[in-house]
SEPANU-889107 format. One record per residue (C-alpha): residue number from 1; x, y, z. Coordinates in nm, 4 decimals. Each point is the difference from the previous one (the first is absolute). Layout:
residues N
<bake pos="NUM" X="X" Y="Y" Z="Z"/>
...
***
This chain:
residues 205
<bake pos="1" X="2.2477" Y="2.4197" Z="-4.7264"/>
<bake pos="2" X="0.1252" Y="0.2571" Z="0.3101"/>
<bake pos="3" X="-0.3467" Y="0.1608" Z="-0.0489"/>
<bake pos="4" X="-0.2028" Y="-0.3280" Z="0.0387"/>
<bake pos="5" X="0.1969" Y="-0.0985" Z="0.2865"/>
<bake pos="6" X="0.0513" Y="0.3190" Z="0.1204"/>
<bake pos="7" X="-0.4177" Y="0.0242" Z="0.0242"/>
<bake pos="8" X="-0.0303" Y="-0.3580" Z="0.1250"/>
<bake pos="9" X="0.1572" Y="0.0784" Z="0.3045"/>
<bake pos="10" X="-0.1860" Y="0.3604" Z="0.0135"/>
<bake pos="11" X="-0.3398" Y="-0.2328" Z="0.0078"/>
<bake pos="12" X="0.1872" Y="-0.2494" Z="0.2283"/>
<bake pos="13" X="0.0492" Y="0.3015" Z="0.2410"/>
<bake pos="14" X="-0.3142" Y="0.1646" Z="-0.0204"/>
<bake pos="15" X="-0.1802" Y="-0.4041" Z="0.0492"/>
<bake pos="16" X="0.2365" Y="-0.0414" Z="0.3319"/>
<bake pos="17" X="-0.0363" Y="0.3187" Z="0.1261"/>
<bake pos="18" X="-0.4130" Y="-0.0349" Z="-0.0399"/>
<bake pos="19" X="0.0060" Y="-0.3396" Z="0.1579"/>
<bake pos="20" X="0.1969" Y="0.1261" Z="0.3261"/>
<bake pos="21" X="-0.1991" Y="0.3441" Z="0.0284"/>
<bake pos="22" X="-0.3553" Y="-0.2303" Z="-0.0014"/>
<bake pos="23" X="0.1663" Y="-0.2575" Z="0.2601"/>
<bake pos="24" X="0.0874" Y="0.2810" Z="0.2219"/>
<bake pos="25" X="-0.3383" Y="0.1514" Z="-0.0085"/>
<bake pos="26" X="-0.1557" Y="-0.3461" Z="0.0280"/>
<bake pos="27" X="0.2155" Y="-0.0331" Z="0.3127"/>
<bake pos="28" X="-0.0795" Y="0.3204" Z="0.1577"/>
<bake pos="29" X="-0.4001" Y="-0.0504" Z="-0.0438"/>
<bake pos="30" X="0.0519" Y="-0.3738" Z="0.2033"/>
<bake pos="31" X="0.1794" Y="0.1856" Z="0.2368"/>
<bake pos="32" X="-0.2665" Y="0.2761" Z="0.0413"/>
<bake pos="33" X="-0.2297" Y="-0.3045" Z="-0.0205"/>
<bake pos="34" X="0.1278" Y="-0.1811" Z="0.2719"/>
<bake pos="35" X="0.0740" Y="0.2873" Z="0.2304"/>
<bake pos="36" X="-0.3547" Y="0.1306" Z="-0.0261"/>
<bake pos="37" X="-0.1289" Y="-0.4028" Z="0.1260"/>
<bake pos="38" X="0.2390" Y="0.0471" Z="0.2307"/>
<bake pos="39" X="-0.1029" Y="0.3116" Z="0.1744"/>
<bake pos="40" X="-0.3817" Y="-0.1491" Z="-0.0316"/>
<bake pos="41" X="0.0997" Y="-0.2772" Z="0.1435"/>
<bake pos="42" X="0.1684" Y="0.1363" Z="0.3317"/>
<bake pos="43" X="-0.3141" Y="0.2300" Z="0.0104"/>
<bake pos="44" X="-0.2528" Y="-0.2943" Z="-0.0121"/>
<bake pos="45" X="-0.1172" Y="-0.0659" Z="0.3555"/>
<bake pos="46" X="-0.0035" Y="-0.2929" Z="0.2251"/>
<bake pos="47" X="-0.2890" Y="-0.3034" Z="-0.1481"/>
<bake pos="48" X="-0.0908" Y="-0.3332" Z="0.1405"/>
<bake pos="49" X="0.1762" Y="-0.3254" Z="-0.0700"/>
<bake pos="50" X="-0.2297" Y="-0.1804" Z="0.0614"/>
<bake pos="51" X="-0.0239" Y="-0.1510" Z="-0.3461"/>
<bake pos="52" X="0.3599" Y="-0.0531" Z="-0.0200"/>
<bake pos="53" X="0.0561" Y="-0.3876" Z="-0.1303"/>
<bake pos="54" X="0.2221" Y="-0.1378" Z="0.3136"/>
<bake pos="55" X="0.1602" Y="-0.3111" Z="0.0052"/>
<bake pos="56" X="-0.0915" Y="-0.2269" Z="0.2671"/>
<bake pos="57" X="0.2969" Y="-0.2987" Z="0.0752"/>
<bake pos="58" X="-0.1543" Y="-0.3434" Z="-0.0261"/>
<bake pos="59" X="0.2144" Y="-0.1030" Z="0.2877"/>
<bake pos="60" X="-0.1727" Y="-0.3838" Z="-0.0004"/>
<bake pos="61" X="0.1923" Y="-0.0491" Z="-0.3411"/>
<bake pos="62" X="0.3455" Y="0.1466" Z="0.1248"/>
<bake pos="63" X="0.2709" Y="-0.3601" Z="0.1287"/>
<bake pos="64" X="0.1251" Y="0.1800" Z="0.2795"/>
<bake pos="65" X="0.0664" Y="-0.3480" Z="0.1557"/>
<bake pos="66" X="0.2533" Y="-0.0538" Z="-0.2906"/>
<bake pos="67" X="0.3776" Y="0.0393" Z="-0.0154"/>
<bake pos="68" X="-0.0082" Y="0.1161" Z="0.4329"/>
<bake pos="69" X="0.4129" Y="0.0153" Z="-0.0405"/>
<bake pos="70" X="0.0500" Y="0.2077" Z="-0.2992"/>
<bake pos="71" X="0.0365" Y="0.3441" Z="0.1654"/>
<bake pos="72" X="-0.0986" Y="0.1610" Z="-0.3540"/>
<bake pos="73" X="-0.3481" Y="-0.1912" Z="-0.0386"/>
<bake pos="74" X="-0.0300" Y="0.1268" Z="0.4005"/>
<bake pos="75" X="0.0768" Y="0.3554" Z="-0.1454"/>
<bake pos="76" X="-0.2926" Y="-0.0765" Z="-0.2615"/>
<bake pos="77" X="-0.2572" Y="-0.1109" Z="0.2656"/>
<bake pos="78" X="0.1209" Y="0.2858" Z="0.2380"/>
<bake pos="79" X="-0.0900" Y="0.2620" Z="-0.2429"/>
<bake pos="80" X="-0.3640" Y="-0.1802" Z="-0.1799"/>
<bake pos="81" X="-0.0712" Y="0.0105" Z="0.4122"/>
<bake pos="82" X="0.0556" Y="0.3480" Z="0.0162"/>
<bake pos="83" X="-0.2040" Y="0.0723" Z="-0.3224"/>
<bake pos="84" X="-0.2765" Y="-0.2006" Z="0.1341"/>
<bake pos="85" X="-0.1053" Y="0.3238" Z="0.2286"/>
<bake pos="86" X="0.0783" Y="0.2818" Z="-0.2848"/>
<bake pos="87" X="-0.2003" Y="0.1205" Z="-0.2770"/>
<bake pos="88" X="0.1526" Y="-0.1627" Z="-0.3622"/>
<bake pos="89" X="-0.1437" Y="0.2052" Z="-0.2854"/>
<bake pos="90" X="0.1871" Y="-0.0565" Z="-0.3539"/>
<bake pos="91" X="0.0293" Y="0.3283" Z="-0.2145"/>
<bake pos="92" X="0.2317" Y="-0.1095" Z="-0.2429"/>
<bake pos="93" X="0.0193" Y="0.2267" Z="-0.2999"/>
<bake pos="94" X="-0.2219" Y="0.2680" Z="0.1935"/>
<bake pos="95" X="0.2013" Y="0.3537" Z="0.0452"/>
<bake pos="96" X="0.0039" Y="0.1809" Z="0.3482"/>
<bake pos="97" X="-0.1706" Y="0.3112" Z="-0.1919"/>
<bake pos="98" X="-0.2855" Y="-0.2526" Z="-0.1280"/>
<bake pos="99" X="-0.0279" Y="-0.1726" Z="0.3668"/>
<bake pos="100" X="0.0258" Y="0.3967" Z="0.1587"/>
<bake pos="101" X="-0.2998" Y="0.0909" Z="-0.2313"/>
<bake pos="102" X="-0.2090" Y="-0.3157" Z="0.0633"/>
<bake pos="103" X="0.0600" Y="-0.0161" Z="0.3600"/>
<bake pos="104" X="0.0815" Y="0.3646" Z="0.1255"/>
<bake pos="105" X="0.3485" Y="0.1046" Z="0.0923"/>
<bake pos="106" X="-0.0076" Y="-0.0308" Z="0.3271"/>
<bake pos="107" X="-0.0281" Y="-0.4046" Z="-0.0733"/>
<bake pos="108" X="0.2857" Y="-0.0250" Z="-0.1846"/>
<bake pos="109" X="0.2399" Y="-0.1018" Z="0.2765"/>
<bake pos="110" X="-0.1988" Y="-0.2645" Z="0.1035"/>
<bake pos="111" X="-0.0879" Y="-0.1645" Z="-0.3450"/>
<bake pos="112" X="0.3973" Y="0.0298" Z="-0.0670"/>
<bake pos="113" X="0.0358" Y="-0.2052" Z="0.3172"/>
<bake pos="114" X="-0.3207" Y="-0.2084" Z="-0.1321"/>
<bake pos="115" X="0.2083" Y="-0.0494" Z="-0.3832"/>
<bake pos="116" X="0.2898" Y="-0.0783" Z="0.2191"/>
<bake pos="117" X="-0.1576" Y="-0.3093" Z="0.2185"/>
<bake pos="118" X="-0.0811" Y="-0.1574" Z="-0.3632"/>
<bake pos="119" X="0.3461" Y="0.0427" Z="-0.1385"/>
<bake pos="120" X="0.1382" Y="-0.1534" Z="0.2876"/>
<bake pos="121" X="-0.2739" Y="-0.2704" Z="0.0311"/>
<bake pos="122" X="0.0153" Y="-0.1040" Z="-0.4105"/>
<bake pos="123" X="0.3861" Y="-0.0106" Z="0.0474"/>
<bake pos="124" X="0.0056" Y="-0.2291" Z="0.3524"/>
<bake pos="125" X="-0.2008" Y="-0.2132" Z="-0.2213"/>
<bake pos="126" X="0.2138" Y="-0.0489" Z="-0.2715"/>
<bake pos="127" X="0.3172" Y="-0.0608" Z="0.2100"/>
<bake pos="128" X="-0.1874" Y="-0.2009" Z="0.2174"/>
<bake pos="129" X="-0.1291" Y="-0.2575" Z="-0.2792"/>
<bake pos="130" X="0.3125" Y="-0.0291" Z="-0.1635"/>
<bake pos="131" X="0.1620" Y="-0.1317" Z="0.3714"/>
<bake pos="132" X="-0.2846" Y="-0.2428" Z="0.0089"/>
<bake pos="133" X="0.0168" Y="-0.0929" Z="-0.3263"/>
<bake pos="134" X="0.3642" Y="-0.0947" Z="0.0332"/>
<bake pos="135" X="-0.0372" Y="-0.1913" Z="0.3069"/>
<bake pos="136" X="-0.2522" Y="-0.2196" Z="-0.2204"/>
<bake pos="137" X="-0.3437" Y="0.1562" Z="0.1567"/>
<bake pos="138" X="-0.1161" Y="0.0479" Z="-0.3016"/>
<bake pos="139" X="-0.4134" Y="0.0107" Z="0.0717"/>
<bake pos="140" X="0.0839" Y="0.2830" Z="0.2755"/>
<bake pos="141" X="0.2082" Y="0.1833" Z="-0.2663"/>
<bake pos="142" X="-0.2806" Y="0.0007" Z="-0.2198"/>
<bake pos="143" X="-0.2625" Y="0.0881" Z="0.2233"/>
<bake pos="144" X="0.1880" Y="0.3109" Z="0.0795"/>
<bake pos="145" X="0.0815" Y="0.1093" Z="-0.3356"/>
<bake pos="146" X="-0.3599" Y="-0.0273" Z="-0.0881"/>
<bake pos="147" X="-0.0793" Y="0.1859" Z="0.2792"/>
<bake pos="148" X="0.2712" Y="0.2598" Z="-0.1314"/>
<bake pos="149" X="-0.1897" Y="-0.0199" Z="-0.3380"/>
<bake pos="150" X="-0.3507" Y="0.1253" Z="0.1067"/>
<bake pos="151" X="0.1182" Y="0.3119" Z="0.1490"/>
<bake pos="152" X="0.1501" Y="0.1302" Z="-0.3094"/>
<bake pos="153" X="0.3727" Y="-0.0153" Z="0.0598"/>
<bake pos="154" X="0.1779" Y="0.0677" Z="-0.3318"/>
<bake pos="155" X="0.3553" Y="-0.2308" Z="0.1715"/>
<bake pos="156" X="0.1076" Y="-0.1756" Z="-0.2683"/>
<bake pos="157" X="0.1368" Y="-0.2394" Z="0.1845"/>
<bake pos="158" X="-0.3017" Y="-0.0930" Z="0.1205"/>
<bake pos="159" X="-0.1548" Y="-0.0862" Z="-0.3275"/>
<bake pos="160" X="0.3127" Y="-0.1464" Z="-0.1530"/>
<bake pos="161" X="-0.0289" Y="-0.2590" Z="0.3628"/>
<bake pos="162" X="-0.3348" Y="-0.0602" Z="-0.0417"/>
<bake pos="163" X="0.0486" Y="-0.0975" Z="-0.3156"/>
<bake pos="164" X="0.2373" Y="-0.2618" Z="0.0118"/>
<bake pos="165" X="-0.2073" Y="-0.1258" Z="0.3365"/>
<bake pos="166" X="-0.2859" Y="-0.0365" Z="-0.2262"/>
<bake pos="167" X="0.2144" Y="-0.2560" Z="-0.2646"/>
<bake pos="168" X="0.1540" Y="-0.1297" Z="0.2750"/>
<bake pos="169" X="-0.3109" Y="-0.1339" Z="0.1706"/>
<bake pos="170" X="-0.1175" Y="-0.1170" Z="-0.3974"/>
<bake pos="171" X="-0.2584" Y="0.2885" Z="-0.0043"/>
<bake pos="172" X="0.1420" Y="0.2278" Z="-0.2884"/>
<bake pos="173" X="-0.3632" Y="0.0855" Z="-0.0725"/>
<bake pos="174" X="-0.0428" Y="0.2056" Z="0.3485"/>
<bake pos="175" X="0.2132" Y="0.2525" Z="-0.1937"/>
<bake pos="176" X="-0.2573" Y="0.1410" Z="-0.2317"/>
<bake pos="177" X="-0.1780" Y="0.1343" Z="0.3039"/>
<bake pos="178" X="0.2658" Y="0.2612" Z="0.0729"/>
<bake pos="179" X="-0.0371" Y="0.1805" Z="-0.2912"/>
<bake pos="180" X="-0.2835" Y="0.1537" Z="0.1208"/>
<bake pos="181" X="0.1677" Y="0.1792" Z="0.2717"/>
<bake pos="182" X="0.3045" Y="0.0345" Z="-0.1618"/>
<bake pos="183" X="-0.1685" Y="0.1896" Z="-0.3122"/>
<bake pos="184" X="-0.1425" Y="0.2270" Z="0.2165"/>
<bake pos="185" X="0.3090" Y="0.1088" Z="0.2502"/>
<bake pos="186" X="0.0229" Y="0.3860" Z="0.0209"/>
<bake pos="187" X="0.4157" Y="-0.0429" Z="0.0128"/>
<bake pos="188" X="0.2824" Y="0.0755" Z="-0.2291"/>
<bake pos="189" X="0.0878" Y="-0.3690" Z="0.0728"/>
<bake pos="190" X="-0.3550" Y="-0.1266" Z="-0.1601"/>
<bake pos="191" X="0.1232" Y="-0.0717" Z="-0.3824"/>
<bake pos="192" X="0.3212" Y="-0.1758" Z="0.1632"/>
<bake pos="193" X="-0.2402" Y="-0.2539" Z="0.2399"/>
<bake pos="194" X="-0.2104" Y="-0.0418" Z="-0.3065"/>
<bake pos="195" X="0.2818" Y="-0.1474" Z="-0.2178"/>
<bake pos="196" X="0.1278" Y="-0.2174" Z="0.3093"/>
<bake pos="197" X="-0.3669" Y="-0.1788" Z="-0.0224"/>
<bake pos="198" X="0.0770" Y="-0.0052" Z="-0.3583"/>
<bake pos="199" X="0.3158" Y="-0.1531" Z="0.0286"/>
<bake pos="200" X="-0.1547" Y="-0.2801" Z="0.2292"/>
<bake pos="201" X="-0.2779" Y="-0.0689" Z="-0.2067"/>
<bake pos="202" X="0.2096" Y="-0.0925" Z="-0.3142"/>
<bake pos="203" X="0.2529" Y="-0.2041" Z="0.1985"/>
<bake pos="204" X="-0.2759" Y="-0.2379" Z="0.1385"/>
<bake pos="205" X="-0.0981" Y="-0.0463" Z="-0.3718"/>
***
């Protein structure tokens, strides 16, 4: 009996001791991986962006008459004006290296600043439909969050808003067209946005 369990945990050993030796050469050739993109990367010279997918604000659809005493909706409108004169381009899910050998390394400051103007734009949006929204301007809410919606943002929020907009105004069936964006985010947050629709779908059941 000492000898069986004596060569159980011989095998045991010799199974744990494989497993850690292959993870640590797995780990070493991603990290030779990734440091050899890198260095291609910051070697990859300067290219146009001229095909670059920017965002242009539809500022005819934003209520900037709406709320004129709530200093946080004025904060919301202050900063879509601002936008309004930078370039918006959403990279969600897309690594510097990736953009640096697309684009050229001498472009990556400015895309960052690019990436940036969308983070800040898709997340104005979302705070700023949830004020009107509250305040009962429900149609304005909406249009925003759609808005929000065609760019890509992967906010939950936004979704999880739209969504109860959509039963609120009786038109449940406006949720089936989100899917197709949301099945297609490049985000760590697309699986979570995916069962919010879910969710909504069975409750208007």
């Amino acid at each position: 009996m000492n000898f069986i369990l004596f060569a159980s945990t011989l095998i045991l050993g010799f199974i744990i001791a494989f497993a850690v030796s292959k993870g640590k050469k797995t780990q070493a050739a991603l990290q030779r991986e990734y440091w050899q993109k890198e260095a291609a990367a910051n070697n990859t010279r300067r290219k146009s962006l001229d095909d670059l997918d920017y965002i242009k604000l539809p500022m005819e659809i934003f209520p900037m008459e709406l709320l004129p005493d709530n200093p946080k909706v004025e904060d919301y409108r202050q900063i879509i004006l601002s936008l309004s004169e930078c370039s918006i381009v959403n990279f969600t899910g897309i690594s510097n290296t990736d953009l640096k050998l697309r684009y050229g390394a001498p472009n990556i400051d400015l895309l960052t600043s690019y990436d940036q103007n969308y983070t800040l734009l898709v997340r104005t949006l979302q705070q700023w439909a949830q004020a009107l929204y509250d305040a009962g301007h429900t149609t304005e809410a909406c249009q925003l969050l759609e808005f929000a919606v065609s760019t890509g943002t992967d906010v939950s929020a936004t979704y999880r808003l739209l969504c109860e907009i959509y039963h609120k105004q009786g038109t449940p069936d406006k949720i089936a067209g989100l899917y197709p964006i949301a099945e297609t985010l490049n985000s760590a947050m697309q699986k979570s946005i995916v069962r919010i629709l879910q969710e909504a779908d069975q409750s208007s059941c």
